[in-house]
N, C-alpha and C positions, 0 to 999 in steps of 0.2 A: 504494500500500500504506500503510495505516495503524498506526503502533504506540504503544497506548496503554499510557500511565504515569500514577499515581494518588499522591496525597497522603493520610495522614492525621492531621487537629488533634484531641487531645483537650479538650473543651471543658468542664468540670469545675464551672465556675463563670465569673461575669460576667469575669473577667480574662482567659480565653480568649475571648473574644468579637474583641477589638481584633486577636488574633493569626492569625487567621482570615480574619478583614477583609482586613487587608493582605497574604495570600497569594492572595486570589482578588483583587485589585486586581493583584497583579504578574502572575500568571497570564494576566489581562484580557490585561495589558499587550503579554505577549508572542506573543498570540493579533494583536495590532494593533488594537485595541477602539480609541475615540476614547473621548475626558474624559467622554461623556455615558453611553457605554457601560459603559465602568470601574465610574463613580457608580452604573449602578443594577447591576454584578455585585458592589459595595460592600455596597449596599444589601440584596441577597438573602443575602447572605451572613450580614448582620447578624442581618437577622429569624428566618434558619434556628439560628444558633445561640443566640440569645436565647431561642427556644421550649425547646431542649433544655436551656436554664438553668432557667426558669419552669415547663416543664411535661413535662421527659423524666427529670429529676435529676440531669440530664449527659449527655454521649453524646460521637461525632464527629463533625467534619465532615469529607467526602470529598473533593477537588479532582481532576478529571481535565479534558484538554484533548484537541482533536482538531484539528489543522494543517493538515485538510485540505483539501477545496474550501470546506465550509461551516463558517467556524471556530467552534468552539463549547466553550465553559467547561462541563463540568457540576460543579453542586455535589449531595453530598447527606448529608442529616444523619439521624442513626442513634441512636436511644433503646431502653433497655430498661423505659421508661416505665409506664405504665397506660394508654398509650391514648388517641386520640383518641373522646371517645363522639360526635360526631355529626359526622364527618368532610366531609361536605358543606356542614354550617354555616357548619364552622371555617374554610374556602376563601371565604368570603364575607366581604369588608371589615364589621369592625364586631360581630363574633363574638367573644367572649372567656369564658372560665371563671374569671378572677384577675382582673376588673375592673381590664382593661389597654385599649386602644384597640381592639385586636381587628382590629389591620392586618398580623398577621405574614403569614398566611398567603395571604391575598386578595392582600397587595404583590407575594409570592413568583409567584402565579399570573400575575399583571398585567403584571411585568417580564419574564417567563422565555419564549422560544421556547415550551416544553412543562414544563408541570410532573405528578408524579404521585405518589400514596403509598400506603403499606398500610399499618392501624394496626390493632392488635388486643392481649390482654391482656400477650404477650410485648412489646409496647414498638410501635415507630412507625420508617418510612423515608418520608424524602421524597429523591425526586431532582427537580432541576431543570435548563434547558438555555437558556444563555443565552447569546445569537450568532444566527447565521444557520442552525441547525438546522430544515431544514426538518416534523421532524415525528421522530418516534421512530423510530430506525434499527431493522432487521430481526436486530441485533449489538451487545452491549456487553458490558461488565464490567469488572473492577477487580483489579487485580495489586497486593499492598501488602507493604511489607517486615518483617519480624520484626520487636519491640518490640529497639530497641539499633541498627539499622541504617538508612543510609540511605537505602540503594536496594535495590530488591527483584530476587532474583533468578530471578522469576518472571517472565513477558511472552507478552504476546499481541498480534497481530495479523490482520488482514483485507483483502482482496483482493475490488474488484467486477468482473466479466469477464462482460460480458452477461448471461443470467438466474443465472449461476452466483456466489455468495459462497463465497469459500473463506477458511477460520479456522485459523491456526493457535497453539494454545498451546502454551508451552512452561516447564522449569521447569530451570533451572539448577543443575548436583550441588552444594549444597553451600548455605551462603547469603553473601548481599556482595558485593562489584566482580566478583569472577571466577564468579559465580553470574552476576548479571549482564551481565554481556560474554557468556560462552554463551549465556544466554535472548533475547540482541537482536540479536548474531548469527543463529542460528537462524529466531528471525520474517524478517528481513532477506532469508531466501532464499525467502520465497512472488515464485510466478512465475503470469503469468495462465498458462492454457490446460491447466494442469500434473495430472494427477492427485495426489493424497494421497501414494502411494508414491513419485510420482518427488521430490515435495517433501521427503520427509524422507530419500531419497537424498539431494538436493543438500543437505542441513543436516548428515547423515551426514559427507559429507566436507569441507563449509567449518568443522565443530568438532574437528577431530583436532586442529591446535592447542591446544584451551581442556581444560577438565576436565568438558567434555561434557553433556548434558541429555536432559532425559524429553522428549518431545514428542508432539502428534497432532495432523491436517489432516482435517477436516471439509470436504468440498467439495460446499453445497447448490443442488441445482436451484430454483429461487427460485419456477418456475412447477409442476413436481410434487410437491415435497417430496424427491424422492430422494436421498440420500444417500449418499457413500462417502466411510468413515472407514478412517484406518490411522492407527497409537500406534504408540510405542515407548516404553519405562518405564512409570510411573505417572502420569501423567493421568488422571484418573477420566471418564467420559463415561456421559454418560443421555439415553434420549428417554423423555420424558413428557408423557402422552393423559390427562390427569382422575388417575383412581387408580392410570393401568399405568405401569409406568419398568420400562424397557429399556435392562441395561447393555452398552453399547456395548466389544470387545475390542480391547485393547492386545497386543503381541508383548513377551517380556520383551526387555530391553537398555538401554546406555548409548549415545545417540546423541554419534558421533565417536570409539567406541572398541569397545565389542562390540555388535555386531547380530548375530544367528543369521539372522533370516529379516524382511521388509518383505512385511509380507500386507494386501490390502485387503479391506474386507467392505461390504454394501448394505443399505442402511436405507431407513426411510422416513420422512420431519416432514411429520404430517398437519397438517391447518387445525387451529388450537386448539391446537398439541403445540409444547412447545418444548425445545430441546437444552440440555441444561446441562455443561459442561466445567470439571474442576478440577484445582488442583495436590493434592497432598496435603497440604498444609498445612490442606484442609479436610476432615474426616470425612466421611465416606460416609455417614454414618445421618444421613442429611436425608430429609425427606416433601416433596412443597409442598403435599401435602393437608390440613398441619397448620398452612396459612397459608389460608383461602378465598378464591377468589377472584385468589388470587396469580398463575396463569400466565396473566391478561388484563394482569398491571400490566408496567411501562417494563422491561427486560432489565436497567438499572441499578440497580433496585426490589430484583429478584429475587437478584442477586450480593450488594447490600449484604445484605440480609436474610441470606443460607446463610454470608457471613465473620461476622456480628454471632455468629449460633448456633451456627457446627459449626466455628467457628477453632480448631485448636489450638493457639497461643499460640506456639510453642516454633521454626517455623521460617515463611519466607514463604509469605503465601498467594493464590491467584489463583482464581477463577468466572467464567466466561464464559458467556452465556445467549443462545439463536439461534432467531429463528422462519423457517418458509420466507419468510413474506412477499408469501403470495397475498392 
């Protein structure tokens, strides 16, 4: 089981650069990266927030890690920019708009396991993956904590059990350490084999201690797309086909303290569709029709993009984005 947690540096101007640097150097570190590794997750890091200095007018940078068999750093950097106008160029060493060298992003490509972007007149993402990531997972996203806090009391996790990925997010009452401690509690109880409902029984009663959480388990057939969701609270959930999104139902309650009823329901993630799961820290009035092109790019593309546009500032916020994976 994997449970991902996310960093985020504002990078305002060249003084954030250095600070940045050295948190995906530590990061490296504690992934077990060797000196040559570090140096170029240094390196990527550098160039990623350099662009957002020179040509986004600031933005962040994202840090997240993954422990798991294939360890892997992602970074990705987040502008509300102008845009890259010829984004296939710009990936080419020796490409520049500001008669600079024109190695940001060609570097980024060159050093990264996988790297990918969306740029358009709302601004610019890049995610990158740097480690032994074999190739763009079928699952990602970014849990990040309210401005003032240091950990998010938001969290997600996933579970691989033959053709079947099962997701569970989750969103902790409140925000800060005891937001927290529920929301990674919670993930902590995905079991392979398990239905959706039996999962958030068992999170139901490992949170009666805490002050309890929204949650929902997404369990995808990886070879049909089939689907079975069951929520409790507010989680928002969508499957989205091109222009259709389908919103996926939650049962009211507090997991660990009032549940009325655990109901499961059956879906489907066609080829080309992907799931998007959130806390409510992110507004509902998201499109991805009003990003083209967007539901082909990386799941970490997609989450940075809907926290950049539809955060509401005021408490933690989490995305989680899911393809079957045929």
């Amino acid at each position: 089981m994997a449970l991902s947690t996310a960093q985020r540096l504002r990078v305002e101007d060249r003084s954030g650069v250095a600070p940045a640097r050295r948190a995906a150097e530590h990061l490296a570190g504690t992934l077990g990266f060797d000196e040559q590794r570090r140096g170029e997750a240094a390196i990527v890091v550098t160039e990623l927030a350099t662009n957002l200095v020179r040509h986004g007018g600031g933005g962040d940078i994202i840090l997240s890690v993954d422990h798991g068999a294939n360890a892997t750093l992602n970074a990705v950097a987040v502008d509300r920019g102008p845009g890259i106008l010829e984004p296939a160029r710009a990936r080419v060493d020796g490409y520049s708009t500001l008669d600079g060298p024109g190695n940001g992003l060609g570097a980024v490509e060159r050093l990264s396991a996988t790297m990918d972007l969306h740029t358009g007149p709302q601004g610019t993402v890049v995610a990158a993956r740097l480690g032994d990531a074999p190739g763009v997972p079928a699952v990602d996203g970014l849990a990040l904590p309210m401005t003032g806090e240091t950990v998010s009391g938001d969290a997600w996790g996933h579970i691989e059990d033959g053709e079947y990925l099962t997701i569970l997010h989750a969103d902790g009452l409140g925000h800060g350490e005891e937001a927290a401690r529920a929301s990674s509690l919670a993930v902590r109880e995905l079991r392979a084999g398990l239905q959706p409902t039996a999962v958030l029984e068992r999170v139901h009663n490992a949170l009666r201690p805490t002050r309890g959480a929204a949650a929902a388990v997404a369990r995808v057939h990886r070879g049909s797309g089939a689907v079975a969701f069951a929520g409790i609270g507010n989680i928002s959930a969508a499957i989205v086909d091109g222009p259709q999104a389908k919103s996926l139902v939650s049962m009211p309650g507090i997991l660990g303290h009032g549940v009325h009823r655990f109901r499961e329901f059956a879906h489907e993630l066609g080829a080309g569709s992907v799931l998007v799961m959130h806390s409510d820290g992110c507004r509902n009035s998201w499109d991805l029709m009003s990003y083209p092109g967007v539901q082909r790019r990386d799941p970490l593309v997609i989450a940075a993009l809907l926290i950049r546009d539809f955060e509401r500032g005021n408490d933690d916020v989490s995305v989680v984005v899911a393809r079957a994976g045929r």
